[in-house]
C-alpha positions in Angstrom: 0.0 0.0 0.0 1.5 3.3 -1.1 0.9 6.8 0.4 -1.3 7.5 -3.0 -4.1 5.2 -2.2 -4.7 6.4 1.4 -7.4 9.0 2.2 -6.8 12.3 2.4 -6.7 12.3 6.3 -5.2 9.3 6.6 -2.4 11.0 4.4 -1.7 13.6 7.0 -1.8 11.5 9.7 0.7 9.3 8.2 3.4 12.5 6.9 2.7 13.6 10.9 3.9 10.8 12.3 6.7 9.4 9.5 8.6 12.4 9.4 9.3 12.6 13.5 10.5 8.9 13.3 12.5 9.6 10.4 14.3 12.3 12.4 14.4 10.2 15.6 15.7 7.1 13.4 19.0 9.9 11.7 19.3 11.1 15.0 19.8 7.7 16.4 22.2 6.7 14.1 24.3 9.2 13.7 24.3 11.2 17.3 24.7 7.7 18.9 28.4 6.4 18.0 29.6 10.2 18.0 27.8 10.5 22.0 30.0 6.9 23.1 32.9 7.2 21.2 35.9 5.7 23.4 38.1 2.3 22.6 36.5 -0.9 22.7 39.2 -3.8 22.1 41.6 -1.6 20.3 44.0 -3.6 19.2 47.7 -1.9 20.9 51.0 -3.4 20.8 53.2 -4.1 23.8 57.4 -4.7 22.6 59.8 -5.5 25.2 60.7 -8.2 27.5 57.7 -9.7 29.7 59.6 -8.5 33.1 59.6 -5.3 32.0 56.1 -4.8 30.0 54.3 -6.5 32.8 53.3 -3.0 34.4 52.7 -1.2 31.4 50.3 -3.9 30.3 48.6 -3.9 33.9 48.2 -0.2 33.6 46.8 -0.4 30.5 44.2 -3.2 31.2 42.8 -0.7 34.1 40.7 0.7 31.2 38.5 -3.1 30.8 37.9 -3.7 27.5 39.3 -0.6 26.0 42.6 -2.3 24.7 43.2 -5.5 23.1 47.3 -6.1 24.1 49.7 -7.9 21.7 53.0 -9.0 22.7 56.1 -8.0 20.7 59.5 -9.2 21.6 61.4 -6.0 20.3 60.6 -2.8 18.7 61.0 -4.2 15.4 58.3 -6.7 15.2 55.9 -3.6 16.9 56.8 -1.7 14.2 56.4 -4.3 11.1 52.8 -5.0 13.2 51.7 -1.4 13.2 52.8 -1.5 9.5 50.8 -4.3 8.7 47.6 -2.9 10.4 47.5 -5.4 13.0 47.7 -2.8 15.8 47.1 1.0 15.7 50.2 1.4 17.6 52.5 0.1 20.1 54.3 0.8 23.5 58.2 -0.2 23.7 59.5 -0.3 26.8 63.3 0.6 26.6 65.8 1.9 29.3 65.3 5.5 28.5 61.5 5.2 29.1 58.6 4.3 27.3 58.2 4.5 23.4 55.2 5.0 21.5 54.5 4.1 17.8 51.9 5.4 16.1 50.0 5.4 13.0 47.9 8.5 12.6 47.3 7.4 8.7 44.9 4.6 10.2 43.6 7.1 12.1 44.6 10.5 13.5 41.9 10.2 16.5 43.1 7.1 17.7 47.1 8.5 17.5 45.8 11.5 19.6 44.2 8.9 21.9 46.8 6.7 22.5 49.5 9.4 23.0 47.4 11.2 25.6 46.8 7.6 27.6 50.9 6.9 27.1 51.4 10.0 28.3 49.7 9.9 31.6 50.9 6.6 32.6 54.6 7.6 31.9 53.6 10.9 34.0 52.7 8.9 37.2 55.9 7.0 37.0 57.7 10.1 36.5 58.7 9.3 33.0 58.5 10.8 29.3 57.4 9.4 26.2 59.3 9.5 22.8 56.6 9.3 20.0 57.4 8.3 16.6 54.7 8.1 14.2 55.6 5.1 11.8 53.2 5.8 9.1 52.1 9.0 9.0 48.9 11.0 7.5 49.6 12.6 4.3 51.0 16.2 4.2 48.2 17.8 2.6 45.4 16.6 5.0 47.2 15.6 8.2 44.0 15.5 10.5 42.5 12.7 7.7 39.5 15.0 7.1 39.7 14.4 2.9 39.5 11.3 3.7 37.1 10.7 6.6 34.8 13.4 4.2 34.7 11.1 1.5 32.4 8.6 2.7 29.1 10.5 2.2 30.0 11.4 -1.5 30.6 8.0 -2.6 27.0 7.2 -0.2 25.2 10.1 -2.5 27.1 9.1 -5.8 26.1 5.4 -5.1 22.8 5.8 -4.1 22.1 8.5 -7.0 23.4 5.6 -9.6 20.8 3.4 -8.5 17.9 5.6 -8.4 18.8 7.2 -11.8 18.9 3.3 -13.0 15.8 2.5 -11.9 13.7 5.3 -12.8 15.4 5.5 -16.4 13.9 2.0 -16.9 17.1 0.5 -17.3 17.3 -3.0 -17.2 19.7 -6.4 -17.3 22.8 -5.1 -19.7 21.9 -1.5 -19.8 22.0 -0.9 -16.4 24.6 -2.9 -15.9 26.6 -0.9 -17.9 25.0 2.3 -16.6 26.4 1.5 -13.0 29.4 0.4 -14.5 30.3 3.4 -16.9 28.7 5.6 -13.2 31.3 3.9 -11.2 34.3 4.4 -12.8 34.0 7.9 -14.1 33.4 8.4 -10.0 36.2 6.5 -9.1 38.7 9.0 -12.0 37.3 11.9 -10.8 37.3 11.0 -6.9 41.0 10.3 -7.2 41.4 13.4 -9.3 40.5 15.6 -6.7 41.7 13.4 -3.5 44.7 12.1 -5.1 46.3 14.8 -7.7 45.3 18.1 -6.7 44.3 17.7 -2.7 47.1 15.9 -2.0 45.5 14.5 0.5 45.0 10.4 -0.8 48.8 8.9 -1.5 49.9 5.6 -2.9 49.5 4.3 -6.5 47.1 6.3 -8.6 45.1 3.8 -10.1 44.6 1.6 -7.3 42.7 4.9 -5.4 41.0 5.4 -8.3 39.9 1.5 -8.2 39.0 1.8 -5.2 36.3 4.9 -5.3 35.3 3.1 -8.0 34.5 0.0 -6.3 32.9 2.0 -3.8 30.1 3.6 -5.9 29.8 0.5 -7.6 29.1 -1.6 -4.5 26.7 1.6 -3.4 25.1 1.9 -6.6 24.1 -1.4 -7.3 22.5 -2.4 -3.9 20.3 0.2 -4.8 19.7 -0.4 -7.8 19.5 -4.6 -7.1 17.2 -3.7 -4.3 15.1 -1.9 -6.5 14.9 -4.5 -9.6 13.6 -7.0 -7.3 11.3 -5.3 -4.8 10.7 -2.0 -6.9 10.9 1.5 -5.5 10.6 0.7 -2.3 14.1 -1.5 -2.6 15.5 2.6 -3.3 14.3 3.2 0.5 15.5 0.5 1.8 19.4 0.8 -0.4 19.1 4.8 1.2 18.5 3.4 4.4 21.3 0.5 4.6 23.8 2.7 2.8 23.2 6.5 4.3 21.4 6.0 8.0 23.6 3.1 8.9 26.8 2.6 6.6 27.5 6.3 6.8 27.6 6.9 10.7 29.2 3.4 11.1 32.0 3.4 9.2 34.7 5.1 12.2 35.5 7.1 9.1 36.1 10.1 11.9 38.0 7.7 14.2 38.2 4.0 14.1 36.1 1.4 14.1 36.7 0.0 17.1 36.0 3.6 18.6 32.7 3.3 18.2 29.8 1.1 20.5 29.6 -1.9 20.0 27.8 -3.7 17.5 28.5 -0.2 15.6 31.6 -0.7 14.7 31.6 -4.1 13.5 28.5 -3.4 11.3 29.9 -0.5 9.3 32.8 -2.9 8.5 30.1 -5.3 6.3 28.3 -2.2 4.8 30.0 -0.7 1.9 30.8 2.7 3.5 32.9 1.6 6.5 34.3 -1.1 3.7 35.4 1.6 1.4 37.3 3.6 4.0 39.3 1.2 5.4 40.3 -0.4 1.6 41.0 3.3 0.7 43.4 3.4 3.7 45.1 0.4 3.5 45.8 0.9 -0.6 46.9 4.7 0.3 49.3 4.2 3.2 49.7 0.5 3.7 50.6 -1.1 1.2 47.7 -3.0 0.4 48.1 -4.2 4.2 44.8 -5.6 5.8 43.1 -4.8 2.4 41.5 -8.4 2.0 38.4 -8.2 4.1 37.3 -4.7 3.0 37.5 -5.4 -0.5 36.1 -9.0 -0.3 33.1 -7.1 1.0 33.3 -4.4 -1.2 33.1 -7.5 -4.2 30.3 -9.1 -2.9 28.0 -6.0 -2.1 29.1 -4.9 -6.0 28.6 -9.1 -7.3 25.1 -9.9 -5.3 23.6 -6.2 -6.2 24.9 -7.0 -10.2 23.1 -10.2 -9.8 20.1 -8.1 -8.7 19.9 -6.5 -10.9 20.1 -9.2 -13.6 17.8 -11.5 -11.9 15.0 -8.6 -11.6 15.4 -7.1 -14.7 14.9 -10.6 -16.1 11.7 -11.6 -13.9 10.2 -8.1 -15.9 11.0 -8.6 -18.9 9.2 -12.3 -18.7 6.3 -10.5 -16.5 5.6 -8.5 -19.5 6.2 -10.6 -21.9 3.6 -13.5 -20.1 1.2 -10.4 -20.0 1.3 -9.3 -23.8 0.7 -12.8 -25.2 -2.5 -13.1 -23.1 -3.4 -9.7 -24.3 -3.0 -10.8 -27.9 -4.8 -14.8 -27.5 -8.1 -14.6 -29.3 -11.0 -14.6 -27.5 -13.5 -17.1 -28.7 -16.9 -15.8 -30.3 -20.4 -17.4 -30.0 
């Protein structure tokens, strides 16, 4: 039942009533994560030998469930683990005092974090801490903001793809190609303006560029799939996933594992939170701790293709079906 076939006062009973949820739904998801943002299980190296990191991992462990230790025996491996993406940073205890690694290219917020926390500690024991960020932010955009602003054009540029698809008519190939074409001309353009001129996006030029792509591509086809197999309601629904929850979820701003839990681990399976942390590890890493996010990435863009092929199929047949009952004779006398 649409909004169309309700009577008139039934129709402003319903706008009086969707539009406050709407707003309390936005305000939920977005006002949420930002209101509780504070480590759960961040991941945080500990290098040194086990006599000597013992208090440094009890202090630490006074925040429950805020840090998730590893053990390092040397500085070394903490560093090659930081530059793998397996921990955001790492404490070394040496002679001199306590060392922290950092990362601020995985995320600024969390660098800030952990050298205030560092910091402290190494102040009640009367010490002071050497920081050494191992893989740093780009030049051009050292707070991450290009980047943690990126996430809600790639939602609108996504979400805009599918919705153009659908009400064009487009169907199996042609949209196909539609989101296709969409998709990469996002992804050259995205990495035009991230990349070459803001300076702000590093690492190999084509792989940014492949990785906005697959991005909208992933975005723009859930829409779009959602749509060919449900109709226009399927474009509520893709808005919904994508922009209310994929959006606000994605630690973008800070981390994933800064965020309440199951918030964090959600945006990681939406295409948003997905997108971020591929663009991340491509820019800075390496390609380090790429797999999951662009698995996911694959599958949103693969199942929404299929979607979109499978609906666009189940019409064409619909219509089809109808048109030769149209045209059977009808028998006379």
């Amino acid at each position: 039942m649409s909004l169309s076939t309700l009577s008139p006062r039934r129709r402003v009973v319903a706008v009086t009533l969707l539009i406050p949820a709407l707003v309390a739904l936005a305000l939920w998801a977005f006002a949420w994560p930002a209101a509780r943002t504070a480590p759960h299980d961040l991941p945080l190296g500990v290098a040194g030998p086990t006599a000597a990191t013992a208090p440094v991992e009890q202090r630490l462990e006074h925040r429950k469930g805020a840090f998730d230790l590893h053990h390092y025996a040397d500085e070394a491996a903490a560093r090659e683990a930081v530059e793998d993406r397996e921990v955001y940073g790492a404490v070394v205890v040496t002679g001199q005092g306590p060392k922290l690694l950092t990362a601020s290219a995985a995320s600024p917020a969390v660098a800030q974090l952990l050298q205030q926390a560092v910091a402290q500690q190494a102040a009640a024991s009367g010490s002071r801490v050497t920081t050494v960020d191992v893989v740093p932010a780009a030049e051009g955009d050292p707070r991450g903001a290009v980047l943690n602003t990126s996430v809600l054009p790639l939602a609108l540029a996504g979400i805009g793809a599918g919705v153009a698809v659908t009400l064009l008519g487009l169907r199996g190939a042609r949209a196909v190609a539609a989101l296709a074409g969409s998709a990469t001309l996002v992804g050259m353009v995205a990495a035009a303006l991230a990349h070459s001129w803001l300076d702000a996006v590093p690492g190999n030029w084509w792989a940014v560029a492949g990785t906005f792509a697959l991005a909208a591509l992933a975005m723009g086809t859930a829409v779009a799939g959602l749509a060919a197999l449900i109709g226009q309601a399927g474009i509520a629904l893709g808005g919904f996933v994508i922009m209310l929850l994929g959006n606000p979820f994605s630690g973008a701003s800070s981390a994933p594992e800064m965020l309440p839990e199951p918030a964090g681990a959600i945006g990681q399976w939406l295409p948003p939170g997905a997108s971020v942390s591929l663009l991340r590890s491509v820019s800075f890493f390496d390609g380090a701790g790429a797999a999951g996010s662009a698995l996911t990435l694959t599958w949103w863009a693969a199942l929404g293709l299929g979607a979109v092929l499978v609906g666009g199929a189940l019409k064409e047949r619909t219509g089809s079906a109808r048109s030769a009952s149209e045209r059977e004779p009808v028998p006379v006398g």
